[in-house]
Structures are given as C-alpha cells and as structure tokens.
C-alpha positions in Angstrom: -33.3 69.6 52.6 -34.3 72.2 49.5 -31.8 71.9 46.7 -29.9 75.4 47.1 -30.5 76.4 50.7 -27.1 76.0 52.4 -26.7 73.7 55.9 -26.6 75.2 58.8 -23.5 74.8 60.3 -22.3 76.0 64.2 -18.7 77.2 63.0 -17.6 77.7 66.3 -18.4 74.0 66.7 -17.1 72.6 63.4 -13.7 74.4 64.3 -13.7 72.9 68.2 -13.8 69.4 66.6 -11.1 69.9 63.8 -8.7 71.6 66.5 -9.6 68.3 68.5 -8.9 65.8 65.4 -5.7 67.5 64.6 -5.1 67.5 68.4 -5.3 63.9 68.9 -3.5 62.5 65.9 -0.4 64.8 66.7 -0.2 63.6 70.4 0.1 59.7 69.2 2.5 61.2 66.4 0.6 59.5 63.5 0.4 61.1 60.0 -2.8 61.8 58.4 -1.3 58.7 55.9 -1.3 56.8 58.7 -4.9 56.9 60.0 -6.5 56.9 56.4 -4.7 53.6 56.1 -5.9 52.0 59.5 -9.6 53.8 59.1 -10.1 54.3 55.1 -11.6 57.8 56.3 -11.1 61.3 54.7 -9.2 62.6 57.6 -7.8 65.1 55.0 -10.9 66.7 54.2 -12.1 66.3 57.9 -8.7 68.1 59.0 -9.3 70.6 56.4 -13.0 71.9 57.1 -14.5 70.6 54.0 -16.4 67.9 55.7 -17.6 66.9 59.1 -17.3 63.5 60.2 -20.2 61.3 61.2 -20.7 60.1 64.4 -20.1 56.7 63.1 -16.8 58.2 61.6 -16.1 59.8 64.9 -16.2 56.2 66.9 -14.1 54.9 64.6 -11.2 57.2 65.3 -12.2 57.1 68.7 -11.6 53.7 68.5 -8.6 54.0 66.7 -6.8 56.8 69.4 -8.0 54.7 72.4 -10.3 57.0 73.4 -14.2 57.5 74.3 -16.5 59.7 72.5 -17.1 61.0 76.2 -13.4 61.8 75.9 -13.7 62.7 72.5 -16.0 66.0 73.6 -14.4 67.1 76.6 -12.2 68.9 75.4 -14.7 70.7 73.1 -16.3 71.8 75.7 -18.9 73.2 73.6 -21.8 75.1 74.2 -21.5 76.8 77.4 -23.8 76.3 80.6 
C-alpha cells in the first residue's frame, strides 16, 4: 500500500462487527478487563473503531465466547443478496 493513501474501509461493515463484539461480551456479562486478560487482545481499540481485528484475532474471541466464526457473522448479515 502507497505511504499516504488511506485504507479502504466498508464502514457499514466495520460498524456491523463492533455492534457484534460489544454484543457478545455483554451477553456473557464480561468486562472488556476481563477478555484482555484471557485473550491479551486490544478489545478496547477493537470496541472503539480504531482498529479491526484480524481474523486470527476474531477466532480467538470466537473461541473465547463459545462460539463459531459461522456464528460469529450471522448476525452481521452483511452484504445483502
């Protein structure tokens, strides 16, 4: 990527999978303290919009919440047919 050109980034998208983080931390009632400690991931700046996390950050919450990234995305539901 050129030095200065900013990412493209599907905002509709990034905010889907925020909503979803936030979504699936509340429902086990864990603080973001909580999974930082059992992950050692940002979930702060994931939470917050200033980063994205990887797929390979994305199993390990998966992992964390029980969960499939199947089950992850279904909820997203995200582009439309």
């Amino acid at each position: 990527m050129e030095k200065g050109k900013p990412k493209r980034t599907d905002i509709e998208l990034k905010k889907r999978i925020i909503e979803r983080l936030k979504e699936l931390r509340s429902e086990r009632n864990y603080s973001q303290e909580y999974v930082i400690e059992h992950t050692r991931l940002n979930l702060s700046q994931y939470e917050a919009g200033i980063r994205l996390p990887s797929l390979d950050s994305l199993v390990i919450l998966c992992k964390l919440y029980g969960i499939t990234l199947k089950k992850f995305f279904e909820s997203v539901d995200y582009p439309k047919e």
